[in-house]
C-alpha positions in Angstrom: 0.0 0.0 0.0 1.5 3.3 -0.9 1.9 6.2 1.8 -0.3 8.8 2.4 0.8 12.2 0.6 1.7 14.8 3.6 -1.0 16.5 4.7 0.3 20.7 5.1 -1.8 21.3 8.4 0.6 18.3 10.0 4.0 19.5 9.5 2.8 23.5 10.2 3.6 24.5 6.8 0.6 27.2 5.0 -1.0 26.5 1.7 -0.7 30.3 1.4 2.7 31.0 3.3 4.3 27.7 2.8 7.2 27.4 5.2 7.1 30.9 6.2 4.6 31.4 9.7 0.6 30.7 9.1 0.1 33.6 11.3 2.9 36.9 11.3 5.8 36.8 12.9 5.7 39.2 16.2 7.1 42.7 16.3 7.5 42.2 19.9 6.9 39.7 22.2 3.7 40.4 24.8 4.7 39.9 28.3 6.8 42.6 30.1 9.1 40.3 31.2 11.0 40.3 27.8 11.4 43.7 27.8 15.0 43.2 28.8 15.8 41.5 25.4 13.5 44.0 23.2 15.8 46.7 24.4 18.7 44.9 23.3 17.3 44.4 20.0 15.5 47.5 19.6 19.6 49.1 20.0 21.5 46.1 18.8 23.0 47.8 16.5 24.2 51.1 18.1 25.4 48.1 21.1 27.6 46.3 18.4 28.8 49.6 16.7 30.2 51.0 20.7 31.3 47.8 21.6 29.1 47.7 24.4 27.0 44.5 23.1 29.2 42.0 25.4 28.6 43.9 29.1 25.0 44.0 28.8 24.3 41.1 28.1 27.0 40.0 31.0 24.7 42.2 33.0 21.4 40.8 32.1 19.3 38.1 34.6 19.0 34.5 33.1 15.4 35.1 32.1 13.2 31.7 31.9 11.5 31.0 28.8 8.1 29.6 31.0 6.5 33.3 30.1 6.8 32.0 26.2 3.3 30.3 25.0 2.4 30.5 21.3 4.3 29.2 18.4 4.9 32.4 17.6 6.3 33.6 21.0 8.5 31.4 20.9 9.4 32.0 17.2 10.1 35.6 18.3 12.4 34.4 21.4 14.3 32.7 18.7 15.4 34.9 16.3 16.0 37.3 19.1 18.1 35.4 21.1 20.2 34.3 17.7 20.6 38.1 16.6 22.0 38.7 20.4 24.2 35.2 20.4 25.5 36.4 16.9 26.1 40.2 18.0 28.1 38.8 21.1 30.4 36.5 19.1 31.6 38.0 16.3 30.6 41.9 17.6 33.9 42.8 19.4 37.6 43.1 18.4 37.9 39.6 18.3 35.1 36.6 18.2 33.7 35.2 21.6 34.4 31.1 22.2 32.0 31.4 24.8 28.1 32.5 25.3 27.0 33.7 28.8 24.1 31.6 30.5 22.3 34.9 29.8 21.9 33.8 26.4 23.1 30.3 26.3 20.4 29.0 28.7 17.3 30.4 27.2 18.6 29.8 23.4 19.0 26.4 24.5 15.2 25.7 25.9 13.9 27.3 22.7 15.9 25.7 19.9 14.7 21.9 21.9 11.2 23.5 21.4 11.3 24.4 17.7 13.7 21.8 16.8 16.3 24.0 15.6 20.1 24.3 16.5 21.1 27.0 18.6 22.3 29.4 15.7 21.0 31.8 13.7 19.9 29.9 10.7 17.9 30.5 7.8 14.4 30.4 10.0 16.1 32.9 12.3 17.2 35.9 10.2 14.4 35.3 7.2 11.1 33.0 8.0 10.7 34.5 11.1 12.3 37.6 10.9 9.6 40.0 8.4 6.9 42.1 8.6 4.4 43.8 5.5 4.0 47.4 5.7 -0.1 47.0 4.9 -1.4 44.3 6.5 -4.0 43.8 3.5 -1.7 43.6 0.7 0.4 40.4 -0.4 3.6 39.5 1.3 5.4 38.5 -1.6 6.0 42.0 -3.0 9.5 43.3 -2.0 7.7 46.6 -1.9 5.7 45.3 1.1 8.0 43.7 3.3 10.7 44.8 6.3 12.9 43.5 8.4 12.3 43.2 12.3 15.7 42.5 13.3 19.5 43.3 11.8 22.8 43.0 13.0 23.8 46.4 10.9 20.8 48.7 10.5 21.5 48.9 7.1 19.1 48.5 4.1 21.4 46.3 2.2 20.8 43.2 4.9 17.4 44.4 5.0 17.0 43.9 1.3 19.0 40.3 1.6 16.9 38.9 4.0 13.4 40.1 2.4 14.6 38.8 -0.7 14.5 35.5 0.1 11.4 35.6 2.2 9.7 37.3 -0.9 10.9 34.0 -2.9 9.4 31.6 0.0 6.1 33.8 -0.1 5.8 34.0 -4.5 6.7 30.4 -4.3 4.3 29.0 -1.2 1.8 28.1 -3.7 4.0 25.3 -5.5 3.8 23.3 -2.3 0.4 22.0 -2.5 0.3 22.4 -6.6 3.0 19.6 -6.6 1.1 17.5 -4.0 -1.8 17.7 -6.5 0.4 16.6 -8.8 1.9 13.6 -6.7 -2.1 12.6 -6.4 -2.9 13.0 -9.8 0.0 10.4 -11.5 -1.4 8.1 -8.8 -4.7 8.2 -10.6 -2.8 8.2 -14.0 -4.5 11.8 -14.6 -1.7 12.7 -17.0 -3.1 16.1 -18.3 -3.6 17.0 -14.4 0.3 16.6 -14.0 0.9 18.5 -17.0 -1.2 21.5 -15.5 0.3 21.4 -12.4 3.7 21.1 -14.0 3.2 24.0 -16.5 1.8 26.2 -13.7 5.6 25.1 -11.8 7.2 26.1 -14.0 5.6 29.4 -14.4 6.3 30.2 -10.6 9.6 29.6 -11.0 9.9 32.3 -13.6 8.2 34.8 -10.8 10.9 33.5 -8.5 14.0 33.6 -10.9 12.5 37.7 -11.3 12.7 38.0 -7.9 16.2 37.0 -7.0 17.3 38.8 -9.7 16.6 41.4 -8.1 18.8 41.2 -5.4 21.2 44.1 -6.7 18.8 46.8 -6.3 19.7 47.6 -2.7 22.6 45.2 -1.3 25.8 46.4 -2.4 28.4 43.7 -2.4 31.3 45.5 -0.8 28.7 46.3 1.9 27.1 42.7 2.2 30.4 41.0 2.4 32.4 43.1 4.5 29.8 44.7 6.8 26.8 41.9 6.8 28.3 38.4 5.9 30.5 37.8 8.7 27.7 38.2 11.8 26.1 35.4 9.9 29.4 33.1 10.6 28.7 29.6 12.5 31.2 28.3 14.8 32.0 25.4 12.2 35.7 25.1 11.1 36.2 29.2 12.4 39.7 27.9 13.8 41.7 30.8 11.4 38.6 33.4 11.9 39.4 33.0 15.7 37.3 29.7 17.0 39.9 26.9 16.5 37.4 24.8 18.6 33.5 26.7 18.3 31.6 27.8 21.0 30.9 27.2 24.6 27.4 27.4 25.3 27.4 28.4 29.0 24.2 26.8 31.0 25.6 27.2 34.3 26.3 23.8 35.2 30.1 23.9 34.7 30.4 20.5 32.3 29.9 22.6 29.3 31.9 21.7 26.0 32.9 23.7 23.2 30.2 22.8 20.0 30.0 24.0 16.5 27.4 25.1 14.3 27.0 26.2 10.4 26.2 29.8 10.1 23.0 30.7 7.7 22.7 29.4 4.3 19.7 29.4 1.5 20.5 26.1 1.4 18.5 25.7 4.7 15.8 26.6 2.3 12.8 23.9 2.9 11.0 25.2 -0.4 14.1 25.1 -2.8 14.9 21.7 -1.7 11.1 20.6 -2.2 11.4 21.7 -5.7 14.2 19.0 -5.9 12.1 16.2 -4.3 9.0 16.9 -5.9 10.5 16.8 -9.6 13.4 13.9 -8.2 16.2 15.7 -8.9 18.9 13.8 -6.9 22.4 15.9 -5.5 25.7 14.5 -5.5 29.0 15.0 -3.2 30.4 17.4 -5.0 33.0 16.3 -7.4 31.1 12.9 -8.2 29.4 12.7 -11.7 26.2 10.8 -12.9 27.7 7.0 -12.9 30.3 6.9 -10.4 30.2 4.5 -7.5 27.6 5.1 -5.3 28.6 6.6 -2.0 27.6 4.8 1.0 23.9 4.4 1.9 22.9 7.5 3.3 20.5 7.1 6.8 16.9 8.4 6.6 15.6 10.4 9.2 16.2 13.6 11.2 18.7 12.3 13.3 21.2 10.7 10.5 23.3 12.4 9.0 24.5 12.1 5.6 28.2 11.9 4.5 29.6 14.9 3.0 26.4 15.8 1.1 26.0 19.5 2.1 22.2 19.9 1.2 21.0 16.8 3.3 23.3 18.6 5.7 21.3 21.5 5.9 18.0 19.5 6.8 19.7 19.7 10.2 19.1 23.5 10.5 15.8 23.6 8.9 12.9 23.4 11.8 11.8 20.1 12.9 8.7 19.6 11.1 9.8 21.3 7.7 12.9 18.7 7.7 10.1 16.0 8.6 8.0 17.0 5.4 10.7 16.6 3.1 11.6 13.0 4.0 7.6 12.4 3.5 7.2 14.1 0.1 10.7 12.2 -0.8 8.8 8.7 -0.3 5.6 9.8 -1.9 7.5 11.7 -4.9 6.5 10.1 -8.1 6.7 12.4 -10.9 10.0 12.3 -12.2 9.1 8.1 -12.6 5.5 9.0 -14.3 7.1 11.1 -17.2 9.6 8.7 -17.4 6.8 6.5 -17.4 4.8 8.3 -20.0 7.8 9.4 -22.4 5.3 9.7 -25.2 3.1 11.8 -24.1 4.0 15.3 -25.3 2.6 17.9 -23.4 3.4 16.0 -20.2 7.1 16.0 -21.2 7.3 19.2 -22.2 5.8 20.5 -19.0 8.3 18.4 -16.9 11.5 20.2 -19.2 10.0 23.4 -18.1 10.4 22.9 -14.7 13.9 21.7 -15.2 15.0 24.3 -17.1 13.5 27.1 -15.3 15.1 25.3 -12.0 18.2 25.4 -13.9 17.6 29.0 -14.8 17.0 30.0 -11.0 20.6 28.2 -10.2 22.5 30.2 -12.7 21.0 33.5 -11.6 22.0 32.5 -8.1 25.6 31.2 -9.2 26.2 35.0 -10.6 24.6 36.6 -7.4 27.4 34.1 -5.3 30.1 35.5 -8.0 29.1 38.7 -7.6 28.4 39.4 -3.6 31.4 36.5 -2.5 33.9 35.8 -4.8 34.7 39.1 -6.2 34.9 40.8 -2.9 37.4 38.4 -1.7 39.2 39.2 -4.5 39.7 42.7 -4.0 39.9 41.9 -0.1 43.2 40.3 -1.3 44.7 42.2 -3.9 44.1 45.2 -1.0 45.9 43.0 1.3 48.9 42.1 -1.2 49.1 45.9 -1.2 49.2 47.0 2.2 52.7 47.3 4.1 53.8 44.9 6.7 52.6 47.6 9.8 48.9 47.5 7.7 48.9 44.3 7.0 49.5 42.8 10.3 46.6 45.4 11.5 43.3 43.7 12.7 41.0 42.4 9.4 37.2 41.1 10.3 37.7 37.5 11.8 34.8 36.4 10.4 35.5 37.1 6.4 39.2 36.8 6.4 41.2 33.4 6.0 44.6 32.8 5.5 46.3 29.8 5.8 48.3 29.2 8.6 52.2 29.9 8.3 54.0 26.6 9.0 51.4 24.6 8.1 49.2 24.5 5.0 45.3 24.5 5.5 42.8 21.8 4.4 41.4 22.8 1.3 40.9 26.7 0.1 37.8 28.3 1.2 36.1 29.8 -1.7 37.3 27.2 -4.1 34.5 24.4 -4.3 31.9 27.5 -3.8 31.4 27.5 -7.8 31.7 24.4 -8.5 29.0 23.2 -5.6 26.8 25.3 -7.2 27.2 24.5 -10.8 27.0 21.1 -10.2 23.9 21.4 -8.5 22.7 23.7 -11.5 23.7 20.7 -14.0 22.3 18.0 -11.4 18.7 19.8 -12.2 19.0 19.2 -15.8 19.6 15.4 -15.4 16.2 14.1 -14.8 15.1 15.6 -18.8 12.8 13.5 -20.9 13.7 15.3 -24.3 17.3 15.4 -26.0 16.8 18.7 -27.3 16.0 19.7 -23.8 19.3 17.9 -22.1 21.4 19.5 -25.3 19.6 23.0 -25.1 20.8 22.9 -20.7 24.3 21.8 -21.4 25.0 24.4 -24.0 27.5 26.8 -22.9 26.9 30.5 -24.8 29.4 31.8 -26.6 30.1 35.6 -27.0 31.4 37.0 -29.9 35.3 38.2 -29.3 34.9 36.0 -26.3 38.3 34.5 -27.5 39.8 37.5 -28.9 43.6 38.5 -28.1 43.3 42.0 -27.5 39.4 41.6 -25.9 40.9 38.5 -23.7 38.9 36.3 -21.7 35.4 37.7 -19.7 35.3 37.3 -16.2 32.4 35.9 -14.9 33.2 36.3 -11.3 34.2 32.6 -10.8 37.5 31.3 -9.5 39.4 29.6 -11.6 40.6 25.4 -11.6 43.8 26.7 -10.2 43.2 29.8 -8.0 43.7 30.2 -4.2 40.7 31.6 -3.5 40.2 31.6 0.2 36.6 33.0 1.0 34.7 31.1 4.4 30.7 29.9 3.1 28.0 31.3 4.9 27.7 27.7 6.0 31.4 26.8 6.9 34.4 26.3 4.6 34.2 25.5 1.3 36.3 22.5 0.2 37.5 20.0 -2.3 39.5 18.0 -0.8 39.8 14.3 -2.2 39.6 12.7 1.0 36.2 14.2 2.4 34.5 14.2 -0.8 32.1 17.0 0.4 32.0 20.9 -0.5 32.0 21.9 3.6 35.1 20.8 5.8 33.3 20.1 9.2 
């Protein structure tokens, strides 16, 4: 007997919102008791800016989370207890190994309660960190959405954040179109799959618009220098000054040093559903379609897949949205019905569009990762390369810079595997196609005229090259490639 298809109302999840909250997230939370931590928020970022972040939180009381009763209290709690654990570690001259029980204690009671580790992750700074500006108009308008917390003040995270929760809002609607979908090959209701398929692919469209978009108001040189590093984990931060993570204080003495990924899209639950729903299957990076198969990888919340950085990131998603995703992946069925059904037209067709406007979505994001990582590192080092010794040896931000260590050469290069992740990925989506013209037309590579011309010479696309020592750390941890691991982050 085949499983039920997940039901949305189970796993929390909105037919409307789709993995962002049913019901708004809170501008503040109700009970007077909190106050304490809505100041700090309300001046987190004139705190960070004086320096003064780390004594007042040292000066706070451990406040219990037992006042905390709705979902969405504690949603609030969350995100402002991560923007104040974030603020403390990397907000000083140098990063913090260790979080007071002020922080450590409550973070701790909320992240068992929404199933989340105890780091600002994707939920954190973007599902549960936006408001709309008219309460009656769409959320999925960039023009309607803010922020409710920041580390900077600045309208360029502002603008990163809402970004993405604009995509999760356009694209909310996809989650129970493809669930229709699932329901309708089980009938063998072909030109119901096609619909649902063609509408997909559609959306995606809306989507790819909306991440292109990103460049309107986040600068680069300001997202990279000023925004990106308070978004650090404590995950392989030994050269950005945690050579062992972070001590999560709780008061009990017998606390050990842990280490979490920082935020990443790829804690996205609705850009991985796209991938289960159509059964697009992710590889270590490195490994191409044929190679042995890696070792079975362990279903289930708790396992935890070798080296394969998007199961990875399941971890950081909440509970129940990590739980819906191994559901949908043993009810998925389309990618096997087209397969199925290779001579039906329409259906095929409407299964190519997804993949190609999936593919589409990744290269627009590969360009945004060139643009807002890669080149800034860049110029970070060419400035550095330029500096004198006095300048050089001068304090840089912990939580962007790496350098390998002098005596001993450092596991892998930072930024290296960050393109080819992604591009692989990108090319991963475009494996599943029914029609040869549709595999041929998503492995073409376009050329330019003068592309190849002496005096024009090569364009730069804002990749690293095979060769180059680019040392950049990932949102999520270090990028790697190293033979042995087999992964794209160094844990």
């Amino acid at each position: 007997m085949l499983p039920p298809i997940p039901v949305l109302a189970d796993y929390g999840i909105s037919p409307t919102h789709g993995f962002l909250p049913s019901t708004l997230p809170l501008t503040r939370l109700p009970d007077p008791y909190y106050n304490k931590w809505e100041a700090i928020a309300a001046n987190l970022q004139a705190l960070i800016l004086s320096r003064r972040l780390r004594g007042v939180v040292d000066r706070l009381p451990v406040l219990s989370t037992v006042g905390l009763e709705h979902d969405a209290e504690w949603r609030r709690a969350y995100s402002l207890l991560c923007f104040m654990a974030h603020g403390y570690v990397w907000g000083g001259d140098s990063p913090a190994d260790r979080l007071p029980p002020q922080i450590s204690i409550p973070l701790l009671d909320v992240s068992r309660r929404l199933e989340v580790p105890p780091v600002a992750t994707y939920a954190a700074v973007c599902l549960w960190n936006f408001k709309p500006l008219f309460v009656d108009e769409d959320i999925d308008s960039l023009e309607n959405l803010a922020t409710l917390l920041t580390f900077t003040g600045a309208m360029d995270e502002s603008w990163f954040y809402l970004v993405s929760v604009a995509i999760e809002a356009r694209g909310a609607p996809i989650i129970s179109l493809m669930l229709t979908a699932i329901a309708a090959a089980r009938r063998n209701d072909s030109a119901a799959v096609a619909r649902c398929l063609r509408t997909f692919a559609e959306r995606l469209t809306d989507l790819t618009n909306i991440l292109q978009r990103m460049h309107e108001s986040c600068d680069p040189v300001i997202f990279y220098n000023r925004i990106r590093p308070f978004l650090a984990g404590s995950k392989n931060m030994a050269e950005a000054g945690l050579p062992f993570g972070v001590i999560y204080d709780d008061g009990t003495g017998g606390d050990t040093y842990r280490q979490y990924s920082g935020g990443s899209n790829a804690q996205s639950s609705l850009i991985q559903f796209f991938d289960v729903a159509l059964g697009i299957q992710h590889r270590p990076t490195g490994e191409k379609m044929g190679d042995a198969s890696p070792e079975p990888v362990r279903r289930g919340r708790g396992a935890k897949p070798k080296h394969n950085f998007i199961q990875e990131m399941r971890m950081y998603m909440p509970g129940p949205h990590a739980q819906f995703l191994e559901d949908v992946s043993r009810v998925a069925n389309i990618r096997e019905y087209v397969e199925e059904h290779a001579g039906d037209a329409q259906l095929c067709l409407a299964y190519d569009a997804c993949l190609a406007m999936l593919s589409s979505f990744r290269d627009k994001h590969i360009a945004i990762v060139a643009r807002y990582v890669i080149t800034p590192s860049r110029q970070v080092r060419a400035r550095s390369r330029s500096r004198s010794p006095e300048v050089a040896r001068r304090r840089l931000n912990l939580a962007v810079s790496s350098r390998k260590s002098q005596g001993k050469s450092q596991k892998g290069t930072g930024g290296t595997a960050l393109i080819p992740f992604l591009k692989q990925a990108r090319d991963e989506t475009g494996e599943p196609a029914v029609e040869e013209w549709t595999k041929r037309f998503m492995r073409r590579q376009v050329r330019k005229e003068g592309s190849g011309d002496f005096f024009l010479g090569k364009e730069d696309d804002g990749a690293p090259s095979e060769t180059e020592d680019v040392e950049v750390k990932g949102l999520a941890g270090t990028w790697t490639m190293e033979d042995e691991v087999g992964g794209i982050c160094l844990y």
